[in-house]
MARKETOR-51143 format. One line per 10 residues: number of its first residue (from 1); their letters; for each residue x, y, z of N, C-alpha, C, O. Coordinates in nm, 4 decimals, m for minus. Example, Ala and Ser with C-alpha at 12.3 -4.5 7.8 and 13.67 -1.06 7.14 Angstrom:
# MARKETOR-51143
1 = AS = 1.3190/m0.5690/0.7800/1.2300/m0.4500/0.7800/1.3200/m0.3300/0.7800/1.4236/m0.3319/0.8465 | 1.2850/m0.2250/0.7080/1.3670/m0.1060/0.7140/1.2900/0.0030/0.7870/1.3409/0.1138/0.8039
***
This chain:
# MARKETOR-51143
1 = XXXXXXXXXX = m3.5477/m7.7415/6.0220/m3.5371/m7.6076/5.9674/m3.6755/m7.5456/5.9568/m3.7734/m7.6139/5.9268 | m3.6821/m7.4175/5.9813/m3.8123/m7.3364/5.9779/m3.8065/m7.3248/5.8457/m3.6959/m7.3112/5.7935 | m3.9750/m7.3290/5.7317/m4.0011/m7.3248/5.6430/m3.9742/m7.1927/5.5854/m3.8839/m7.1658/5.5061 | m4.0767/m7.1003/5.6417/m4.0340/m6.9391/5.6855/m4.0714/m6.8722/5.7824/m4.1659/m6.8258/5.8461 | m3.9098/m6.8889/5.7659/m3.9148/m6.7804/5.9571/m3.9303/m6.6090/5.8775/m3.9101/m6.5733/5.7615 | m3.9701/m6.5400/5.9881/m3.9997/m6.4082/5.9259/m3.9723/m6.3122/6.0606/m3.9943/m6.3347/6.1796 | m3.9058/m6.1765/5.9813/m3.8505/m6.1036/6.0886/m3.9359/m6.0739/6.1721/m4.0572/m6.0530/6.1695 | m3.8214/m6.0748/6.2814/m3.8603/m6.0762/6.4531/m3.9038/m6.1824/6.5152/m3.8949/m6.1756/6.6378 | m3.9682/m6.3224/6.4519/m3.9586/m6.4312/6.4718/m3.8916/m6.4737/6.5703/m3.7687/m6.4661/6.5723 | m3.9605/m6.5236/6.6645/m3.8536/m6.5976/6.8337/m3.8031/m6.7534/6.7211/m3.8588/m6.8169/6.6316
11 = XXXXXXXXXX = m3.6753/m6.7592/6.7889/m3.6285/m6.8858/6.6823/m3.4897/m6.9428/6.7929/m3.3896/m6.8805/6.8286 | m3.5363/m7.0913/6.8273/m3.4016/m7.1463/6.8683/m3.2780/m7.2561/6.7958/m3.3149/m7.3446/6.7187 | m3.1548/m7.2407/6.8252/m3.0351/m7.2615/6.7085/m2.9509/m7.3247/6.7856/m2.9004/m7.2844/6.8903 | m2.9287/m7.4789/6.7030/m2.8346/m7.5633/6.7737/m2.6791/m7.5045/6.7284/m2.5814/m7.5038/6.8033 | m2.6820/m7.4542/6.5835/m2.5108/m7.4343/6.5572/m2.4740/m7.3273/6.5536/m2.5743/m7.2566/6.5634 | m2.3542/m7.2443/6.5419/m2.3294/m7.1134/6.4474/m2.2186/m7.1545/6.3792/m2.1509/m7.2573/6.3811 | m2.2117/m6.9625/6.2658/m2.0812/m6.9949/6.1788/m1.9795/m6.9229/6.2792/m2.0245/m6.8261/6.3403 | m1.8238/m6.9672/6.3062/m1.7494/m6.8557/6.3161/m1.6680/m6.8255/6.2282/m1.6728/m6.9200/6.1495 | m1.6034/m6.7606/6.1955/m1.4988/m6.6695/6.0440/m1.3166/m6.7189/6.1105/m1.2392/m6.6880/6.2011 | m1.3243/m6.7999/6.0077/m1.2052/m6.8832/6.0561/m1.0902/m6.8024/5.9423/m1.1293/m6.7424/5.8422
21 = XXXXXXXXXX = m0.9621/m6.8143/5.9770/m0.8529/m6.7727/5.8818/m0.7441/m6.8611/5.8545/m0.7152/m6.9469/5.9379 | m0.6890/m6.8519/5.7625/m0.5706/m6.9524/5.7893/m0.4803/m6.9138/5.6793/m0.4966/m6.9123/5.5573 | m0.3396/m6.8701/5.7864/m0.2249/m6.8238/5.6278/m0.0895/m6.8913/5.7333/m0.0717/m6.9620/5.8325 | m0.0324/m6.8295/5.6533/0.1673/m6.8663/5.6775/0.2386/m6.7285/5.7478/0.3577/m6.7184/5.7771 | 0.1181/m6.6103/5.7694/0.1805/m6.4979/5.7661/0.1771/m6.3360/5.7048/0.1582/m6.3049/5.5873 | 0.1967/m6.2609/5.7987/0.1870/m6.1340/5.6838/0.2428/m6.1671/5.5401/0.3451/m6.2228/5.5001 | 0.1086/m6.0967/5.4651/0.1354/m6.0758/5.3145/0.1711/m6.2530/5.2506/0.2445/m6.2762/5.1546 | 0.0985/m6.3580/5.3325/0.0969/m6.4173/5.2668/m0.0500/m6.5299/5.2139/m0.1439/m6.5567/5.2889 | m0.0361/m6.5790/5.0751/m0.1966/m6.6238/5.0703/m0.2954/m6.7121/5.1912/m0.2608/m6.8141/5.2507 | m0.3635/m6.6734/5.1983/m0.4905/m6.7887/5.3606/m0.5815/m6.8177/5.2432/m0.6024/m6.7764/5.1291
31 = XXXXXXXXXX = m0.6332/m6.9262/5.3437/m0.7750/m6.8896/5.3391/m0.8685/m6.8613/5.4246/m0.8486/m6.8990/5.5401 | m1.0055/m6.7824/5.3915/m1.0701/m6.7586/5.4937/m1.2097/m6.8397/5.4523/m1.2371/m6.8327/5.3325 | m1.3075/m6.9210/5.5416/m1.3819/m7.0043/5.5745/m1.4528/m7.0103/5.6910/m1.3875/m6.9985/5.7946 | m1.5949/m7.0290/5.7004/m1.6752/m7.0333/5.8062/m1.6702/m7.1421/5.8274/m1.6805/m7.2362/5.7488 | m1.6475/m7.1416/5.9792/m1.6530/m7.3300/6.0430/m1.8008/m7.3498/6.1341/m1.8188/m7.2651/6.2216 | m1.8867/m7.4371/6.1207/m1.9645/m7.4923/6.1995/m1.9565/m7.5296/6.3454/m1.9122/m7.6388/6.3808 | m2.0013/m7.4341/6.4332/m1.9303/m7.5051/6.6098/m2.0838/m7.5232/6.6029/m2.1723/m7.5089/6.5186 | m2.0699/m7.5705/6.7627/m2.1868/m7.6025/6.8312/m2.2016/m7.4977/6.9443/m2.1145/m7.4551/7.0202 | m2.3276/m7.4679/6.9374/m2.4016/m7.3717/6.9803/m2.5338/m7.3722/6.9805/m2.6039/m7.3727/6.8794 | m2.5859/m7.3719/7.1352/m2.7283/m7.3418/7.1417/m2.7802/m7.1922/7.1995/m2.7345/m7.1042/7.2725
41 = XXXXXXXXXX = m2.8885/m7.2137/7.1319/m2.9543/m7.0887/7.2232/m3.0910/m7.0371/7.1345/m3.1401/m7.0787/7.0296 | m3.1201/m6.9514/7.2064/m3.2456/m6.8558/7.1271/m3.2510/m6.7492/7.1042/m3.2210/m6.6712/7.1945 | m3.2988/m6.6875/6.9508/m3.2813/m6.5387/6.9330/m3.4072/m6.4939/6.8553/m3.4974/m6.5777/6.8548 | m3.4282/m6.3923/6.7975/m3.4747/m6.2996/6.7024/m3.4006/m6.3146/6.5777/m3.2806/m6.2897/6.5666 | m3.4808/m6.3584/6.4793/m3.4379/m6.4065/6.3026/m3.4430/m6.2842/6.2688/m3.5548/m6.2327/6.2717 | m3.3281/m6.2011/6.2272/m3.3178/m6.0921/6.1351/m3.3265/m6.0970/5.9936/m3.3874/m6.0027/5.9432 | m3.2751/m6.1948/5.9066/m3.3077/m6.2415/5.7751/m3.2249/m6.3157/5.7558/m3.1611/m6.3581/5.8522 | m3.1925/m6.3630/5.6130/m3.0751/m6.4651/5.5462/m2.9840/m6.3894/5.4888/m2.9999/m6.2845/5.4263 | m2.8742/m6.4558/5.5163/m2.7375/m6.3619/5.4632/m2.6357/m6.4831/5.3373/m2.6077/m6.6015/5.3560 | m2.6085/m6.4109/5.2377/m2.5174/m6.5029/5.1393/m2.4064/m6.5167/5.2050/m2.3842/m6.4049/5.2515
51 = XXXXXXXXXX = m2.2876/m6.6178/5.2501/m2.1410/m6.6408/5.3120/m2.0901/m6.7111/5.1412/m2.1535/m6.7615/5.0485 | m1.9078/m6.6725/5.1723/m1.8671/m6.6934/5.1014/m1.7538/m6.7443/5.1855/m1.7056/m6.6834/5.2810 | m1.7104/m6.8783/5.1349/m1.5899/m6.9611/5.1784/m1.4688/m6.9296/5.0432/m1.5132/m6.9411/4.9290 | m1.3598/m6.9012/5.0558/m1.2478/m6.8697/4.9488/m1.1368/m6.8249/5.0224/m1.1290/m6.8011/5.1430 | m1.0287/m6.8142/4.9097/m0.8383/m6.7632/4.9390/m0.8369/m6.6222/4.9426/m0.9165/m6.5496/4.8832 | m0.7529/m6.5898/5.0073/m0.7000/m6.4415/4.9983/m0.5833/m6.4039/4.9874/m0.5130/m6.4967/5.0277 | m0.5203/m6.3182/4.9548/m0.3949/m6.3476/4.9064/m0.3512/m6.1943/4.9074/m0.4510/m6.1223/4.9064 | m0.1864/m6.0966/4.9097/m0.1968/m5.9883/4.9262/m0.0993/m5.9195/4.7944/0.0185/m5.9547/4.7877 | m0.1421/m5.8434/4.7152/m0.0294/m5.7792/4.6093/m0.0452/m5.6424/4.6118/m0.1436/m5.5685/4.6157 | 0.1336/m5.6169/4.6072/0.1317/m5.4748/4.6473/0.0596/m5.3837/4.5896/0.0426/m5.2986/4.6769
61 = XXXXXXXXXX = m0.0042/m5.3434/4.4744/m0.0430/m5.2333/4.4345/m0.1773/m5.2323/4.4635/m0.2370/m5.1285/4.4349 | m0.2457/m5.3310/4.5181/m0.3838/m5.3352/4.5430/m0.4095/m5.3739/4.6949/m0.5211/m5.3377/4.7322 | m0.3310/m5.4411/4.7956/m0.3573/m5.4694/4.8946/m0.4341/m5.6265/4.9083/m0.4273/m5.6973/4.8078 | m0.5029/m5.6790/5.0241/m0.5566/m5.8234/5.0133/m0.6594/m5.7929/4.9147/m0.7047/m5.6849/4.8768 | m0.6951/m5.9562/4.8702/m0.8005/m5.9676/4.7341/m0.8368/m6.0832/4.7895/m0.7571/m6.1688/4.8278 | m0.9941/m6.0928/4.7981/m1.0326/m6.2235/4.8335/m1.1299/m6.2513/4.7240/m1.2202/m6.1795/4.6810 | m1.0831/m6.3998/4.6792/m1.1604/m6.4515/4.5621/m1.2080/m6.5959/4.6675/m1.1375/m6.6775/4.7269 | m1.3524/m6.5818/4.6576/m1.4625/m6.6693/4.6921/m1.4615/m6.8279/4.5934/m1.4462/m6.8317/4.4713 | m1.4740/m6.9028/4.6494/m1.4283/m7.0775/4.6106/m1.6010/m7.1272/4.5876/m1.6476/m7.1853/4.4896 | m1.6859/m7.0746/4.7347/m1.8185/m7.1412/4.7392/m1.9433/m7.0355/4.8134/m1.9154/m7.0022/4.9286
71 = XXXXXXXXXX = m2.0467/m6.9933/4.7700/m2.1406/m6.9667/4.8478/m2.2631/m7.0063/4.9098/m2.3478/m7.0637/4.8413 | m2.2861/m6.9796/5.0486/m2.4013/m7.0474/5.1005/m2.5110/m6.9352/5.1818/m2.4880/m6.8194/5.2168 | m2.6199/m7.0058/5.1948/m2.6863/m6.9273/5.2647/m2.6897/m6.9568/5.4262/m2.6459/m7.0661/5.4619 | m2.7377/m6.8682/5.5237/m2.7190/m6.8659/5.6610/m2.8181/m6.7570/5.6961/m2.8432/m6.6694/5.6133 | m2.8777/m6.7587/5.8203/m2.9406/m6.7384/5.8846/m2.9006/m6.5795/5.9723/m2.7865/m6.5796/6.0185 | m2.9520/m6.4980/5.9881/m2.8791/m6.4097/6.0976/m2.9735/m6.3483/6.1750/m3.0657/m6.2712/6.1484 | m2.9335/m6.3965/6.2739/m2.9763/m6.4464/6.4425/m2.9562/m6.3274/6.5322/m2.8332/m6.3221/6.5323 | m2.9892/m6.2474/6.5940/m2.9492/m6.1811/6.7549/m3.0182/m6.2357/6.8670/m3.1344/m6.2437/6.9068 | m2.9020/m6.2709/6.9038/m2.9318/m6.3785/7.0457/m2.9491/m6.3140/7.1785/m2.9703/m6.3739/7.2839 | m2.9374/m6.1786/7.1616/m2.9872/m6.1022/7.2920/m2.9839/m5.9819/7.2653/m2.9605/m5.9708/7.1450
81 = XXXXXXXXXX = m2.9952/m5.8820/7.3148/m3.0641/m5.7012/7.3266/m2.8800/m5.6731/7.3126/m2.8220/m5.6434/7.2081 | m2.8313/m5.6880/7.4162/m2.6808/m5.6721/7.4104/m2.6063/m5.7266/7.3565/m2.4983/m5.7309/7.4154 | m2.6126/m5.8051/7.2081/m2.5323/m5.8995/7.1380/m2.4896/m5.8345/7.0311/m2.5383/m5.7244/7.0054 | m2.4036/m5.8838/6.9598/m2.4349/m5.8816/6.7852/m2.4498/m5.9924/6.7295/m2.3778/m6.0884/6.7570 | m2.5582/m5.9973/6.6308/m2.5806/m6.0933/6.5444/m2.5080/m6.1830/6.4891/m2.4045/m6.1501/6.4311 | m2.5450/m6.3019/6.4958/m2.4943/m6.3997/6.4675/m2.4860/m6.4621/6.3407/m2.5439/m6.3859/6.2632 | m2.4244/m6.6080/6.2500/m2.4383/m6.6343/6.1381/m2.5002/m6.7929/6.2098/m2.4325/m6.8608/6.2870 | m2.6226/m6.8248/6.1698/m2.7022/m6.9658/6.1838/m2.7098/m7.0191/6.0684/m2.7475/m6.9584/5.9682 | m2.6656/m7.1684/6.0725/m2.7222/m7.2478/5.9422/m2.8539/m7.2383/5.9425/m2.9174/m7.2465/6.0476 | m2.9198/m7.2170/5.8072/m3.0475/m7.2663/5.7920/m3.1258/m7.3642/5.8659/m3.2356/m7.3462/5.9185
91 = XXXXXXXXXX = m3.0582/m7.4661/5.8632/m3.1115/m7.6228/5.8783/m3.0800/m7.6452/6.0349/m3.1101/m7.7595/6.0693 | m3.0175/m7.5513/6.1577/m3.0275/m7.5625/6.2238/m3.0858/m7.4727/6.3136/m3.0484/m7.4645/6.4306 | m3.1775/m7.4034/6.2644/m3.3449/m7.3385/6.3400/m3.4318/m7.3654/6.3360/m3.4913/m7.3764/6.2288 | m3.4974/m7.3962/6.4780/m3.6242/m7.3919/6.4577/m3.7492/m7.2637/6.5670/m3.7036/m7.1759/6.6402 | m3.8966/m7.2889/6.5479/m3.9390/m7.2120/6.6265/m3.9215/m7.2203/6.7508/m3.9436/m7.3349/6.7899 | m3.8776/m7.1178/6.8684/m3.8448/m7.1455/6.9975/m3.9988/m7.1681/7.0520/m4.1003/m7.1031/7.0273 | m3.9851/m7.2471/7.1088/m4.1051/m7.3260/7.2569/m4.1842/m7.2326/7.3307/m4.3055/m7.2164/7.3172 | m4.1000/m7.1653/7.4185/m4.1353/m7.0868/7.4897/m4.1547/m6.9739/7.4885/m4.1263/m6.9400/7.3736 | m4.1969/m6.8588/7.5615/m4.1824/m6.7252/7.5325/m4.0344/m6.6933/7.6409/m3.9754/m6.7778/7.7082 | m4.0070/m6.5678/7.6313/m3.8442/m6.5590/7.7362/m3.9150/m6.5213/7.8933/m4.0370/m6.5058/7.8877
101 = XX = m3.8625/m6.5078/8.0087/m3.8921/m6.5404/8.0950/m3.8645/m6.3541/8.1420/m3.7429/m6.3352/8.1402 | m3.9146/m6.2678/8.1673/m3.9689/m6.1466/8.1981/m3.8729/m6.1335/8.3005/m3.8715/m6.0328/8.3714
***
């Protein structure tokens, strides 16, 4: 893990988060949770972002309500000019090697 990375920082990343869901169905309780894949590559460190892993659940007079279980911190990454930013664990960046190839 980079000690401190600082914006615009070239930075390469073995994992990401993706935004996982999981229910039974319309209008009924999930949960939603970031899962760890594997993923490499190299980007530009935009800053640290708080994630929240928790249930969601839907009641009529208010619509879905998501109540948060755990929070963590993560990394957020753009991995190219044409991307959108990504969610990186902390602990899996470091400074990229090289410069990019022109």
């Amino acid at each position: 893990m980079m000690s401190k990375a600082e914006f615009g920082s070239r930075i390469s990343f073995t994992h990401s988060y993706k935004r996982r869901w999981s229910s039974e169905g319309r209008h009924h309780s999930g949960r939603k949770h970031w899962q760890r894949t594997d993923n490499v590559g190299d980007g530009i460190f935009l800053g640290q972002r708080t994630l929240a892993d928790g249930r969601s659940y839907y009641e009529e007079d208010y619509g879905y309500i998501f109540e948060p279980d755990s929070h963590f911190r993560a990394a957020l990454v753009c991995p190219g000019p044409n991307l959108n930013p990504i969610y990186v664990p902390l602990d899996a960046i470091t400074p990229a090697t090289e410069e990019p190839k022109q």
